[in-house]
Structures are given as structure tokens and as C-alpha cells.
N, C-alpha and C positions, 0 to 999 in steps of 0.2 A: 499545186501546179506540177510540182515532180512527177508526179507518178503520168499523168497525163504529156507532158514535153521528152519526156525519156522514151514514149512509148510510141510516140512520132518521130522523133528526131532519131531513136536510138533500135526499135524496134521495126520501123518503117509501116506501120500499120495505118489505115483509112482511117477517117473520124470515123464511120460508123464501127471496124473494127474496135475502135479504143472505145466506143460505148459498149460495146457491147464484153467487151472482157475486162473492166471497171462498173458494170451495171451502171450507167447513169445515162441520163438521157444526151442525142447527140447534140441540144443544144447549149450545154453544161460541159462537155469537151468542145466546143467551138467557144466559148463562153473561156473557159481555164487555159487554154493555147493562143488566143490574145492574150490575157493579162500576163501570161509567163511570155510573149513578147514582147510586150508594152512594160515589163518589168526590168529585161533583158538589154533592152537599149536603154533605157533610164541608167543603169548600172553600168553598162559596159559603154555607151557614149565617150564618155572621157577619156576614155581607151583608141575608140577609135579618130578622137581628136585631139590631143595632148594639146596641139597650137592654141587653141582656144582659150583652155585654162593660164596656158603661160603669159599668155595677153591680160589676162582680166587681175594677172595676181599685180 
């Protein structure tokens, strides 16, 4: 997912840009930029809710 989220988020490139200078198809960067979102909030969730966790402990 790195090379693919750094290159949207960090490079500001279009899907089709990011297939096309990772050779993959563009539906394998739409495919790798959900899962490094859906990775993202999984991880950083808690972050952005501390209350939550302090409830549950």
C-alpha cells in the first residue's frame, strides 16, 4: 500500500497517473488506496477516539 498512498496523498497524482508510473492496472490502485484507508482508520481510530477506549477499560 505504501508506494501507492504516498503517491496520492504525497505526490498528488490521479489514479490513472499512479497506474501508470507503478505499471499496474487502475483497478489495483483503487483496489491498494481503500485497503491503506480501511487500514488507516482501523489503526488510527483510537486516536481519534480515546473516550471510547477509556469507557470500555
Amino acid at each position: 500500500y505504501r508506494d501507492t498512498i504516498a503517491l496520492q496523498a504525497f505526490g498528488e497524482l490521479s489514479y490513472d497517473e499512479i497506474a501508470k508510473t507503478l505499471d499496474i492496472p487502475l483497478g489495483t490502485v483503487m483496489s491498494r488506496l481503500n485497503g491503506a484507508k480501511k487500514l488507516l482508520r482501523e489503526r488510527l481510530g483510537s486516536l481519534a477516539h480515546p473516550e471510547e477506549e477509556a469507557n470500555t477499560a
